[in-house]
RODO-2510 file (C-alpha; in nm, 4 decimals, decimal comma):
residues 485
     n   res          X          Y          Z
     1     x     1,6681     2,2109    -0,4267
     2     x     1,9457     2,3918    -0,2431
     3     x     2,2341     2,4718    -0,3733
     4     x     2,5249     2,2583    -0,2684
     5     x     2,8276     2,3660    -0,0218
     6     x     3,0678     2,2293    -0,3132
     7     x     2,9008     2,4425    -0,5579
     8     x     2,9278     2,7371    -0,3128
     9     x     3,2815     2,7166    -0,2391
    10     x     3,3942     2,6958    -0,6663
    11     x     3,2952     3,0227    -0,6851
    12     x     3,6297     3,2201    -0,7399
    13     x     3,5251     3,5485    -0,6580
    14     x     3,5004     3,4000    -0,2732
    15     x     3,8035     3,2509    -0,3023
    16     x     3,7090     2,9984    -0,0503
    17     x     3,9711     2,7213     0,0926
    18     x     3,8275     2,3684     0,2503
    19     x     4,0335     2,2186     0,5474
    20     x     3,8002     1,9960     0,6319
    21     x     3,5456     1,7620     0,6002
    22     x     3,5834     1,7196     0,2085
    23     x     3,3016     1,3967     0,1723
    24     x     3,0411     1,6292     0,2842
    25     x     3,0461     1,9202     0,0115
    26     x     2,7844     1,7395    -0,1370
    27     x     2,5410     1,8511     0,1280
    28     x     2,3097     2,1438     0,0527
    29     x     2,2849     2,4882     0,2163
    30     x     1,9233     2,6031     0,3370
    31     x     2,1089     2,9488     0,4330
    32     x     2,3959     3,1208     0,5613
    33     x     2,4057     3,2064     0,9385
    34     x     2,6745     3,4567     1,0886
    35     x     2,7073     3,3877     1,4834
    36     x     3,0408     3,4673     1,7297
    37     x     2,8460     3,3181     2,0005
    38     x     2,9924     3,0554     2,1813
    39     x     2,6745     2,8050     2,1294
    40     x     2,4524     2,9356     1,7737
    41     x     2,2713     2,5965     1,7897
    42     x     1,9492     2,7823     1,9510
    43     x     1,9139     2,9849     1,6355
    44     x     1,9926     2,7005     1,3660
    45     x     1,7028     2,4851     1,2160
    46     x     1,9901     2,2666     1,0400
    47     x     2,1454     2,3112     0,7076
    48     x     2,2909     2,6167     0,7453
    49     x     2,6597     2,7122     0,6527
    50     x     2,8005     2,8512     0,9624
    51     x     2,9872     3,1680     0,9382
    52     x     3,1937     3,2899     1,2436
    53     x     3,5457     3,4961     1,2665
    54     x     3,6341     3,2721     1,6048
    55     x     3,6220     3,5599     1,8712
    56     x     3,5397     3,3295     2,1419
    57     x     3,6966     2,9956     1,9802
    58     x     4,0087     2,8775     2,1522
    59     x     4,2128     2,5307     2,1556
    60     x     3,9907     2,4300     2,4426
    61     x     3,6603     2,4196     2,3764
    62     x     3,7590     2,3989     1,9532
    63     x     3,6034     1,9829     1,9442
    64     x     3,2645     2,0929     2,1878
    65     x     3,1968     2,3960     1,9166
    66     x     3,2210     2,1446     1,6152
    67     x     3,0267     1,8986     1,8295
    68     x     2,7016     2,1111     1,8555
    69     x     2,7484     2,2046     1,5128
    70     x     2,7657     1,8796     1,3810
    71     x     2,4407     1,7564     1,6436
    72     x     2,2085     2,0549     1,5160
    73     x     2,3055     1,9413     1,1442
    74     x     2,4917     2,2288     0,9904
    75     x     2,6408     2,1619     0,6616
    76     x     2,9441     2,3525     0,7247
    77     x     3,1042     2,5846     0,9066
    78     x     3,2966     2,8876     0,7297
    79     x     3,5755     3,0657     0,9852
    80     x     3,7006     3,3780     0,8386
    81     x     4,0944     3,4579     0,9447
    82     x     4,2759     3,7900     0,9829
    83     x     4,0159     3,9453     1,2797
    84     x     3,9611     3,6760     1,5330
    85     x     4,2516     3,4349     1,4357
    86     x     4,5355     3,4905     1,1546
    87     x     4,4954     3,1220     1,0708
    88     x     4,2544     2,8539     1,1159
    89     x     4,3323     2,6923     1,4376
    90     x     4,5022     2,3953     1,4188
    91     x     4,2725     2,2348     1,6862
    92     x     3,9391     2,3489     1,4635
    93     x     4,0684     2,2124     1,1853
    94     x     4,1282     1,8348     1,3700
    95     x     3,7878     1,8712     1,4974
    96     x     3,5928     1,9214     1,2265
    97     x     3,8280     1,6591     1,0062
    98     x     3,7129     1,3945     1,3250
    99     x     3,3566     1,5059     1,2831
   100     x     3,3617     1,5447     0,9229
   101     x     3,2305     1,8317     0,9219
   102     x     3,3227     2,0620     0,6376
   103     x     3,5349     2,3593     0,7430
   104     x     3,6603     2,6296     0,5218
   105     x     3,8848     2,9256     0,5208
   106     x     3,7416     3,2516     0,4724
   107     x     3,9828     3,5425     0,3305
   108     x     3,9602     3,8858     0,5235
   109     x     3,8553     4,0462     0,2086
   110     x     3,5478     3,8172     0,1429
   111     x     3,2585     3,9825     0,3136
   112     x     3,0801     3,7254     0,4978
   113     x     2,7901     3,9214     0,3133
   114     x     2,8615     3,8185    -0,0380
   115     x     2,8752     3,4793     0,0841
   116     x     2,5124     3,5318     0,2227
   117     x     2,3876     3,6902    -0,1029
   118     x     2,5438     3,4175    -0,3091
   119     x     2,3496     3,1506    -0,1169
   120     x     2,0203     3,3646    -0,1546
   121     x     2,1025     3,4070    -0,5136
   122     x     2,1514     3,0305    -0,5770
   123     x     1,8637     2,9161    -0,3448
   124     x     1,6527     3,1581    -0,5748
   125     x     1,8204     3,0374    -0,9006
   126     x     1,7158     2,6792    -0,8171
   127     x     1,3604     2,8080    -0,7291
   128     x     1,3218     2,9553    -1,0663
   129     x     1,4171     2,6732    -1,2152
   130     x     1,2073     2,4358    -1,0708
   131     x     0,9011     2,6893    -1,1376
   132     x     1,0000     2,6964    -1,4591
   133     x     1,0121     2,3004    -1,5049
   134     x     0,6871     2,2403    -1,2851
   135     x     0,5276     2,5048    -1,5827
   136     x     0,7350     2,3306    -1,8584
   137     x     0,5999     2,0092    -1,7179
   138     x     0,2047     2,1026    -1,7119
   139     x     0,2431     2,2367    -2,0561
   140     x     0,3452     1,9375    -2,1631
   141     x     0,0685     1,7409    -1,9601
   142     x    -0,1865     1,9783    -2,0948
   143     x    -0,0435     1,8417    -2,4588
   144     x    -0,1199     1,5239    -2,3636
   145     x    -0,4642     1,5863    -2,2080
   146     x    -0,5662     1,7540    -2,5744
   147     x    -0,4665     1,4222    -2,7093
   148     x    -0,7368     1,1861    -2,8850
   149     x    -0,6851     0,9510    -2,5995
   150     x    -0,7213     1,1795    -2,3151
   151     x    -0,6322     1,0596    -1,9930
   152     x    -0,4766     0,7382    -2,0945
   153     x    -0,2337     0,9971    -2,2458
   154     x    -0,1754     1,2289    -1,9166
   155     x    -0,0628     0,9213    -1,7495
   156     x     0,1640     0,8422    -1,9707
   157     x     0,3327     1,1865    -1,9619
   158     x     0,3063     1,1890    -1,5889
   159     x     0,5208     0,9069    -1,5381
   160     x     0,8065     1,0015    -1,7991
   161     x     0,8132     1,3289    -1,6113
   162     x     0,8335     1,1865    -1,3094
   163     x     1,0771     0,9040    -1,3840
   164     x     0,8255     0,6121    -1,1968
   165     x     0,5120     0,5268    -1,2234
   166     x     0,1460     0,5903    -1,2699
   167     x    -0,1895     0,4275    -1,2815
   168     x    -0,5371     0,5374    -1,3604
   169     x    -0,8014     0,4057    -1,1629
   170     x    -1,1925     0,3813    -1,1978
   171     x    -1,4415     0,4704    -0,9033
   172     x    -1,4028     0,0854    -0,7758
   173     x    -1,0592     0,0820    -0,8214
   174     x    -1,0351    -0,1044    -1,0982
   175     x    -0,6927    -0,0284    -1,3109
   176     x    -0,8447     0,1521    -1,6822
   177     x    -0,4437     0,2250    -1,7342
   178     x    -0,0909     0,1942    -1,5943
   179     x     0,2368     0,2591    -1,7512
   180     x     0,5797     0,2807    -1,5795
   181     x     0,7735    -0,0124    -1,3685
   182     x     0,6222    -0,1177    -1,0546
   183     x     0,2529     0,0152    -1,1485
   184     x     0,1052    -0,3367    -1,0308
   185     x     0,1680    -0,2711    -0,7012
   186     x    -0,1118    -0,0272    -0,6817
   187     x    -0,3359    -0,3363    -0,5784
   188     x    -0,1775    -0,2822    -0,2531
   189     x    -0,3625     0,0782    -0,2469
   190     x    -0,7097    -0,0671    -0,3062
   191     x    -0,7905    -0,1020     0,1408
   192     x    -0,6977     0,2791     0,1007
   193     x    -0,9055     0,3599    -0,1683
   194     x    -1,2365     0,3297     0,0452
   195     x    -1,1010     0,6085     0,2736
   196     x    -1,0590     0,8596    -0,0253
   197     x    -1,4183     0,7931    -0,0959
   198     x    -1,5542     0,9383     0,2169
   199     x    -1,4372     1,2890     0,2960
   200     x    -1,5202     1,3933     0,6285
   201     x    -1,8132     1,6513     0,6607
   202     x    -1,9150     1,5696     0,2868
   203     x    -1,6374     1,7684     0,1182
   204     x    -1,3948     1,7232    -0,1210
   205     x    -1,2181     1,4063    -0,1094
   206     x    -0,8534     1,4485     0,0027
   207     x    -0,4880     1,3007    -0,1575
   208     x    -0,3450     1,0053    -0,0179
   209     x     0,0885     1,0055     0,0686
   210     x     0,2064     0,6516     0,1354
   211     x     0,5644     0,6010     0,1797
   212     x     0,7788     0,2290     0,2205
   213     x     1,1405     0,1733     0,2115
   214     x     1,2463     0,2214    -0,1088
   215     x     0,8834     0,3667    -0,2739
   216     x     0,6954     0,7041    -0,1807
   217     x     0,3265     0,6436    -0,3388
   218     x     0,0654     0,9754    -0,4084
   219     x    -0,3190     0,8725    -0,4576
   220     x    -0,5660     1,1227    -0,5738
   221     x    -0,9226     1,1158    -0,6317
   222     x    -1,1085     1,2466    -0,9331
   223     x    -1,4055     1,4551    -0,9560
   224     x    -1,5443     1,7813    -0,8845
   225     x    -1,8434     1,6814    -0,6383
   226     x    -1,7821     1,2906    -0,5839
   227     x    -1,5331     1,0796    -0,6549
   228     x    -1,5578     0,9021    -1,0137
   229     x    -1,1973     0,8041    -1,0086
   230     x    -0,8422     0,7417    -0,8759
   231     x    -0,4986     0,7721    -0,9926
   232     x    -0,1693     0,7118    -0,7924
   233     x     0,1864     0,7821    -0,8637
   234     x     0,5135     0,6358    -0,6943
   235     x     0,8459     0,7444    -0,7088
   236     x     1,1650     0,5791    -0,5874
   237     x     1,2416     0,9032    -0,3787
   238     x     1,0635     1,1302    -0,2067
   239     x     0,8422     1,3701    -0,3890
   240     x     0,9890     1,7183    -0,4443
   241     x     0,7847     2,0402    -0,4901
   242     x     0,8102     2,0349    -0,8398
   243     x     0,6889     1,6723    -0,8651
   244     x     0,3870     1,7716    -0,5875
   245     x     0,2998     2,0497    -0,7948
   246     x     0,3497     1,8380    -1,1472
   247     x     0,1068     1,5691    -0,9526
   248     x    -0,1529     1,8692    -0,8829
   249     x    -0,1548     1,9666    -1,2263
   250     x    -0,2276     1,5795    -1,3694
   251     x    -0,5046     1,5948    -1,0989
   252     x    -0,6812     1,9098    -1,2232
   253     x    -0,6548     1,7857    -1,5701
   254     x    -0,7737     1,4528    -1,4763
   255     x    -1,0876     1,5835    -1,3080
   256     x    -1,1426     1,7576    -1,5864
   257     x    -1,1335     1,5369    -1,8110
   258     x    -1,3621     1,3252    -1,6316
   259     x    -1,6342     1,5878    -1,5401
   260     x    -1,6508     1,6786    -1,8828
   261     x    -1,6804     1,3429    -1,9977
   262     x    -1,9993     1,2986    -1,7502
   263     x    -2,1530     1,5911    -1,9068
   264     x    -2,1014     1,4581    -2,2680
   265     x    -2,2319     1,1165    -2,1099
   266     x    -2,5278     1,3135    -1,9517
   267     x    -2,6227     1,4741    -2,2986
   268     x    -2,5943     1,1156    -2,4598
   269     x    -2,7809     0,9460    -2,2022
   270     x    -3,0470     1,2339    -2,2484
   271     x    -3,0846     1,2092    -2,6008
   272     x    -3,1475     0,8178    -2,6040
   273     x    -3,4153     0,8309    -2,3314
   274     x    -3,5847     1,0525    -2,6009
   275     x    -3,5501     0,8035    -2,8706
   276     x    -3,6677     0,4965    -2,6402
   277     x    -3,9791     0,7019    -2,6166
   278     x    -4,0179     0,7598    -2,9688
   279     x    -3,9326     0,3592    -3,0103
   280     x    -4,1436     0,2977    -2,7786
   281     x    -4,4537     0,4878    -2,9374
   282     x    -4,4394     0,3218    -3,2498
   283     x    -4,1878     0,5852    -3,4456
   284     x    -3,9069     0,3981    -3,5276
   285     x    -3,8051     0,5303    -3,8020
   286     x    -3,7740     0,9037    -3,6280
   287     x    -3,6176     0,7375    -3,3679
   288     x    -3,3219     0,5455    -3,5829
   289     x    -3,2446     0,8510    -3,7770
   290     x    -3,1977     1,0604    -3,4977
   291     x    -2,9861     0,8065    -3,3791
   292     x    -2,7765     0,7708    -3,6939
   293     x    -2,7269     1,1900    -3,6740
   294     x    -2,5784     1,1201    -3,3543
   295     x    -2,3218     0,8502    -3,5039
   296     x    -2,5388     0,5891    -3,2998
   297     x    -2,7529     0,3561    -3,3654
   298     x    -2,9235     0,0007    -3,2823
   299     x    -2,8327    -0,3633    -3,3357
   300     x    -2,9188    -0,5332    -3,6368
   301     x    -3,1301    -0,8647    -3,6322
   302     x    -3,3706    -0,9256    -3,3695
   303     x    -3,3461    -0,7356    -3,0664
   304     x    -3,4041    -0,8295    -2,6871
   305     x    -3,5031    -0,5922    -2,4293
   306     x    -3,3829    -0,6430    -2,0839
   307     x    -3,5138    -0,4404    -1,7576
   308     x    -3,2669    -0,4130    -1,4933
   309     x    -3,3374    -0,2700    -1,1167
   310     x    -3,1146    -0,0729    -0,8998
   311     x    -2,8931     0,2261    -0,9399
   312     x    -2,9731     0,3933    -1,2801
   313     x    -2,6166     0,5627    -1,3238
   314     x    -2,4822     0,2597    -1,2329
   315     x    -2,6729     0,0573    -1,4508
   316     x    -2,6166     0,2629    -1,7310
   317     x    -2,2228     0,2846    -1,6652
   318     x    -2,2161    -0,0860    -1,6516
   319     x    -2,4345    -0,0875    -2,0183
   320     x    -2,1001     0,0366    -2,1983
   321     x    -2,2229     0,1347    -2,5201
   322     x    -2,5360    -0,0853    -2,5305
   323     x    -2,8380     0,1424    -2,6135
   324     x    -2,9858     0,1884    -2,2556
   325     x    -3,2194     0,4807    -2,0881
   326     x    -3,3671     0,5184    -1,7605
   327     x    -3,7432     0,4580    -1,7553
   328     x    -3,9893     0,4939    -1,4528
   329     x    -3,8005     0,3531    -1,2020
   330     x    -3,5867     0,0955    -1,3601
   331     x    -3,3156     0,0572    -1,6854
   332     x    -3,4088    -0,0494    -2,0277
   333     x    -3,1220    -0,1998    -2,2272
   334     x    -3,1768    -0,2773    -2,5796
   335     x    -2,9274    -0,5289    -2,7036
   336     x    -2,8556    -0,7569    -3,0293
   337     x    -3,0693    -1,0904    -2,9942
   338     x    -2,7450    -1,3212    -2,9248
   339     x    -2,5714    -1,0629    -2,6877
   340     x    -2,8659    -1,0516    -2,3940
   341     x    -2,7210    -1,3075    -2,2025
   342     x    -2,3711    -1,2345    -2,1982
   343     x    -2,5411    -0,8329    -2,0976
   344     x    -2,7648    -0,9715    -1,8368
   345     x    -2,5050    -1,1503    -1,6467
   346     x    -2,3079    -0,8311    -1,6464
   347     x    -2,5814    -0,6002    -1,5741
   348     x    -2,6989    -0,8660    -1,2711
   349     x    -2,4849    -0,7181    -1,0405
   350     x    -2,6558    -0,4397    -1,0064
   351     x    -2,9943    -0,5655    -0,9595
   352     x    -3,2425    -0,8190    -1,0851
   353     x    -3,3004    -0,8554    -1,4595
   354     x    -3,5514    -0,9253    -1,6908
   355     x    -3,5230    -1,0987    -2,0180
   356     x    -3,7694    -1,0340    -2,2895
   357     x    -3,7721    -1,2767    -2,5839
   358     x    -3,6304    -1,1428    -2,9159
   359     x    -3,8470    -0,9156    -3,1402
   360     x    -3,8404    -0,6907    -3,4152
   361     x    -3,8296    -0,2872    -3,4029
   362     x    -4,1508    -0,2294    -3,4443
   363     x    -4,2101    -0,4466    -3,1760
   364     x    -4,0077    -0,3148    -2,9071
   365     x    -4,3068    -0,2597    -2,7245
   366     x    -4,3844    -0,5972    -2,6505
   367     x    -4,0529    -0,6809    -2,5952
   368     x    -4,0680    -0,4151    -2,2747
   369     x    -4,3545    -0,5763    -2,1601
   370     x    -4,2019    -0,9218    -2,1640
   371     x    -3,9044    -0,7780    -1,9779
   372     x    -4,0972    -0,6252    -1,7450
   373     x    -4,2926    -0,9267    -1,6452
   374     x    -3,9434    -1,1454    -1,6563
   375     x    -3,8044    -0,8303    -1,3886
   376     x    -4,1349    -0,8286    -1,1660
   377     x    -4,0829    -1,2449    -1,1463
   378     x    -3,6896    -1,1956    -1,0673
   379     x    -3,7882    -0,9207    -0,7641
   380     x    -4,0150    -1,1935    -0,6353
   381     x    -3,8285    -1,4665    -0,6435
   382     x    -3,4844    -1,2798    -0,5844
   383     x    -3,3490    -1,4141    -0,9142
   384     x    -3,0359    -1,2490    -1,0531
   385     x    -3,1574    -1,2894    -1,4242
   386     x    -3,5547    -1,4251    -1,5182
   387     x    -3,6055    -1,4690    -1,8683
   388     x    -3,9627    -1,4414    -2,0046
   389     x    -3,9369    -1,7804    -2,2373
   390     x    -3,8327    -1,9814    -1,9028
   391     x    -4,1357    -1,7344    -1,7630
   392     x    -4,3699    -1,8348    -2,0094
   393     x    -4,2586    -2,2260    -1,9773
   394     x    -4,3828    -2,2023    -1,6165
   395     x    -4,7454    -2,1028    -1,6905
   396     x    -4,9663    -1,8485    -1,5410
   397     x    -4,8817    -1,9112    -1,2155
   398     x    -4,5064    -1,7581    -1,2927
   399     x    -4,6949    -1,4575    -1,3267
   400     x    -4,8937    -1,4882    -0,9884
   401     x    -4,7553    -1,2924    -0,6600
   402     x    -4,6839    -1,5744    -0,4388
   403     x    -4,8352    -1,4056    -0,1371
   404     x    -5,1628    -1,2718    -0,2793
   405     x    -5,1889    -1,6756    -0,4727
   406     x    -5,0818    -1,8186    -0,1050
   407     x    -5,3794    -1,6100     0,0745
   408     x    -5,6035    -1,7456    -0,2388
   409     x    -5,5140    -2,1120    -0,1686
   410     x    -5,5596    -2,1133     0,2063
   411     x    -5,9121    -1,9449     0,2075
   412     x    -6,0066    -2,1164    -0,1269
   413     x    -5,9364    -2,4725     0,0390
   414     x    -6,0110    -2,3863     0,4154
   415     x    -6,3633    -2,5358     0,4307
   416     x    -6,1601    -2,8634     0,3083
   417     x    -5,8851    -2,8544     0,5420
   418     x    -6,1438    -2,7824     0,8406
   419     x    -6,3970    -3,0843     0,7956
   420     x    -6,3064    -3,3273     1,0495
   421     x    -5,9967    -3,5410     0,9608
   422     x    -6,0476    -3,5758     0,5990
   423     x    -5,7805    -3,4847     0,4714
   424     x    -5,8396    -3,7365     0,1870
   425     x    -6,0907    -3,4609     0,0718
   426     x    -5,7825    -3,2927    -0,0826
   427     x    -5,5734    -3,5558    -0,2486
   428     x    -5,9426    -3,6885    -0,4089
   429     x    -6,0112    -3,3886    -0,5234
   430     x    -5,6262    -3,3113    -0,6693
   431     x    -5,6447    -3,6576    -0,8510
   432     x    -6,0026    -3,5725    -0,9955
   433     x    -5,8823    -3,2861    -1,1382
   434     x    -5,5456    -3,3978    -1,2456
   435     x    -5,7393    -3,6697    -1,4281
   436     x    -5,9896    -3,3881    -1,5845
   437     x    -6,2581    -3,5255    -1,4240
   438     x    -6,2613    -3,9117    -1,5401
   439     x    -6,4074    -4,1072    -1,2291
   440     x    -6,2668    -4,4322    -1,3006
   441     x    -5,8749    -4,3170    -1,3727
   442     x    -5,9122    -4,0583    -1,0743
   443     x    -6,0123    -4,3782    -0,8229
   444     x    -5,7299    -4,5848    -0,9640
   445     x    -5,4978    -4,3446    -0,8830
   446     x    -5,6577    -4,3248    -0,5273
   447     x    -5,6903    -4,6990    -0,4867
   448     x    -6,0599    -4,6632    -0,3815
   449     x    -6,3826    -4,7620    -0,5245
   450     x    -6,5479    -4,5035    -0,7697
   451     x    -6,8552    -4,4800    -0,5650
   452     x    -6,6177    -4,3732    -0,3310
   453     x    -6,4721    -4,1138    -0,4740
   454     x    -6,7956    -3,9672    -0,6310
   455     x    -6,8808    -3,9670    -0,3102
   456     x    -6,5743    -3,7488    -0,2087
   457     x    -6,6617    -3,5216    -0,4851
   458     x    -7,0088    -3,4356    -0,3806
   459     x    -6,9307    -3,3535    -0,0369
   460     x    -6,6078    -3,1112    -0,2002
   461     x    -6,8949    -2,9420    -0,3935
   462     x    -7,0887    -2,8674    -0,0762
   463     x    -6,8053    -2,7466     0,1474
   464     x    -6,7257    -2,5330    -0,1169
   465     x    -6,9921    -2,4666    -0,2951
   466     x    -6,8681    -2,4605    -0,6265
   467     x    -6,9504    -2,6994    -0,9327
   468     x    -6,7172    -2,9120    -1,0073
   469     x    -6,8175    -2,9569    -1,4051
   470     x    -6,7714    -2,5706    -1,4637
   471     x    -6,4105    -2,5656    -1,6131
   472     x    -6,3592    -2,1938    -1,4654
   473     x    -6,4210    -2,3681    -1,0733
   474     x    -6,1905    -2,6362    -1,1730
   475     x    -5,9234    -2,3776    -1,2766
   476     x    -5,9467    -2,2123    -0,9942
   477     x    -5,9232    -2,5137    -0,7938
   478     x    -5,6062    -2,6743    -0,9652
   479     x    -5,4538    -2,3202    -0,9243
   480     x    -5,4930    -2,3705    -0,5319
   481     x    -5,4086    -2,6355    -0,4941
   482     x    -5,0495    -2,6169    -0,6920
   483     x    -4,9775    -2,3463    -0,4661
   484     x    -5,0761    -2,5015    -0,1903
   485     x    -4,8267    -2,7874    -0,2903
***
C-alpha cells in the first residue's frame, strides 16, 4: 500500500502545515508531482500529491485550479510560499477547504525534492514490507503443507492469513474442506467451475476473479496437466498483491500436493494390479503378504467380486480404499461379502456392474467369472447393477444374447409360423412341451381332443423336422419359443 498523505505530512523534518482539506489525509500518495503549469491534469494518473510554488495561481482562477485537481483525483496539493506567493492565498485556501481537498503549506527551505524522496522512500518501505509478509506468509503455508494432513491444513492457514475464507474443492466440485465464515457460499461458484475445466487451446486451466458487493471471490484449479481440483478464496475487500501472491503460493502447493498424491496413487494402483494377478493365478498367499508389506490388505470373511465398466481412473477413484485394479478392459473390485451392495450402488454411476456371489480366496477366480457374466448381462440389458444369484435364478437364457437367441427363435419356428393360418401349431406345441410331453394334460390345457393334438404334433415334427421325444429337440424348442414370448 501507499503511504498515506497524513503520514507524509508528520514528518518533522518537512515541517509541513495543512490548511485544508483535513478529512482527506487519510488518502494515499501513488507519487509526488511538481508542475507550475496552469492545468497539470494531462500528466496526472490520480493519486499524486501536487507540488507547485503558484507562479501562475492568482485569486481568479484559484477555485478552477483546485477543481481539475480535485476531478483528476489528486490526493493533495502541496503550495510552497516565499517564491511564487509569501503566503498561501487566501482564495486557494477557501477552494480547496470547499472541495476538500487537502492543501498544505510548504516552507521555502523544504526542497520540494525531499518531499519526493520521502514518498519514494515510503512507497518502497511499504513494498518491502509486503514482500516480506507475502514470504513470511508462504513459509508459513509451506508449514502447513508438510503437515500430516496436507492440504486440509494449507486451507486452513490460507484463510487465517487472509482474514476470510477458503474451500477445497474436488474435480466435480464437491467441497473435501472449508474453513472460515461464509465458505458455503462457494455453491454459488459451481456454474463457474465447468469453465475452469476447459482451457482454451488445451492449456493450462486459468484462475477465476469474481467480485459482488461486499465479497471479492478467487477460484483456482489444481493440477499440473488437467484439472483434479478446485479451491476458492473470498475476502471482504479487494485482494491486494500480497494476498494475490499469498493465493499463488497456496496454489503451487496445492498442485503439488495433489500431483504427488496421483503418483503415490499410481504406484499403489500398480502394485495391486500385480497382486490381482497373482490372486487370480491361484497364489494367494504371495499375493496377501505382499499386500500386508504394503500396510494393505483384503477383507476378512467371504469376499465378492464385482466388475464395473467405464472409466478405469474413475472407477478406481470412486473404489476409495476398496482393493480394485484395472483388468482387460474393465475394473475388478474386491470387497467384504456384506459391503458389495452398498459398493455397487456407488460404483454404478460409472458404468454397469456385475455382482459375483461370495467366495473364498482361493476362489477368487470363480468369483471373476461370476462377475463377469453378471457385467456382460447388465451391458445387455442396460442394468445399473446385475447380480449373478438373481443371474443364475433366471436360467440359461440370462446368459443368452438376446439378439443372436431372437435370430434362433424366428428361423427355428419359421416353418411353423409360415404354414397356412395355423397358428394353433405354436400354442399346441408350447403346451406339449410345457406339459413334458403328456398328451392328455397338454389337450386339456388346449381344450381339444387328444387325437387332435397328436395330430398337431406330427405335422410340428414334419415342418420341422425334428423329433419331438429327443429331450435335446425339445430343449431347443422350449428355448424358442420363451424368447419368442
Amino acid at each position: 500500500m501507499a503511504p498515506t498523505l497524513r503520514t507524509v505530512v508528520r514528518r518533522l523534518p518537512l515541517r509541513l502545515g495543512v490548511l485544508a482539506g483535513h478529512d482527506g489525509l487519510d488518502r494515499p500518495v501513488s507519487w509526488v508531482a511538481v508542475s507550475e503549469l496552469e492545468d497539470p491534469t494531462p500528466f496526472l494518473e490520480g493519486g499524486e500529491l501536487v507540488l507547485t510554488t503558484g507562479m501562475r495561481l492568482d485569486a481568479g482562477n484559484a477555485a478552477p485550479y483546485v477543481a481539475r485537481l480535485v476531478g483528476k483525483g489528486v490526493t493533495g496539493l502541496g503550495l510552497g510560499v516565499g517564491l511564487g506567493h509569501e503566503t498561501v492565498p487566501a482564495e486557494l485556501v477557501a477552494a480547496a477547504a470547499r472541495a476538500g481537498l487537502p492543501l498544505v503549506e510548504v516552507p521555502r527551505d523544504t526542497p520540494f525534492v525531499a518531499i519526493s524522496k520521502l514518498v519514494s522512500d515510503l512507497i518502497a518501505a511499504e513494498q518491502y514490507d509486503e514482500i516480506s509478509r507475502a514470504f513470511a506468509a508462504q513459509g508459513r503455508l509451506t508449514r502447513a503443507a508438510l503437515r500430516p494432513e496436507g492440504p486440509r491444513a494449507v486451507i486452513d492457514r490460507l484463510a487465517r492469513e487472509l482474514g476470510g475464507w477458503a474451500v477445497l474443492l474436488d474435480e466435480s466440485g464437491a467441497v473435501r474442506h472449508a474453513t472460515g465464515r461464509g465458505a458455503s457460499r462457494v455453491a454459488a461458484l459451481r456454474p463457474e467451475l465447468e469453465r475452469l475445466r476447459k482451457a482454451p487451446g488445451g492449456g493450462a486451466p486459468a484462475s477465476l476473479s469474481l467480485s459482488t458487493p461486499g465479497e471479492y471471490v478467487v477460484v483456482q484449479p489444481l493440477g499440473a496437466r488437467r484439472v483434479r481440483g478446485f479451491f476458492a478464496v473470498g475476502l471482504e475487500r479487494p485482494f491486494t498483491p500480497v494476498a494475490h501472491t499469498v493465493v499463488n503460493a497456496a496454489g503451487s502447493l496445492l498442485t503439488l500436493a495433489v500431483e504427488h498424491g496421483r503418483e503415490h496413487l499410481a504406484a499403489e494402483r500398480r502394485v495391486r494390479s500385480a497382486v490381482l494377478g497373482l490372486l487370480l493365478a491361484g497364489q494367494a498367499r504371495a499375493g496377501v503378504e505382499a499386500l500386508e508389506r504394503l500396510g494393505d490388505g483384503l477383507p476378512d470373511g467371504p469376499l465378492t467380486v464385482l466388475c464395473v465398466a467405464g472409466d478405469a481412473e474413475a472407477v478406481l477413484d470412486a473404489a476409495g480404499s476398496e482393493f480394485a485394479a484395472p483388468l482387460d478392459g474393465r475394473t475388478v473390485v474386491v470387497v467384504a461379502g456384506d459391503h458389495a451392495e452398498e459398493v455397487a450402488v456407488a460404483l454404478a454411476e460409472h458404468g454397469p456392474v456385475g455382482i459375483g456371489a461370495p467366495v473364498a480366496l482361493d476362489d477368487l477366480r470363480a468369483g471373476l467369472d461370476q462377475a463377469d457374466q453378471a457385467l456382460a448381462a447388465a451391458r445387455r440389458g442396460s442394468a445399473g447393477v446385475m447380480r449373478f444369484t438373481d443371474l443364475a435364478g433366471q436360467g440359461l437364457l440370462a446368459l443368452l444374447d438376446p439378439e443372436a437367441s431372437a435370430a434362433f427363435a424366428t428361423a427355428l419356428l419359421a416353418p411353423l409360423r409360415e404354414y397356412g393360418s395355423r397358428a394353433d401349431l405354436l400354442e399346441s406345441l408350447r403346451a406339449y412341451l410345457a406339459c413334458n410331453g403328456h398328451w392328455d394334460a397338454a389337450a386339456q390345457r388346449l381344450g381339444v381332443h387328444r387325437h387332435t393334438l397328436r395330430y398337431r404334433m406330427r405335422r410340428v415334427a414334419e415342418l420341422l423336422g425334428r423329433d419331438l421325444d429327443d429331450p435335446a429337440a425339445r430343449a431347443e424348442l422350449w428355448v424358442a419359443l420363451t424368447v419368442a414370448g
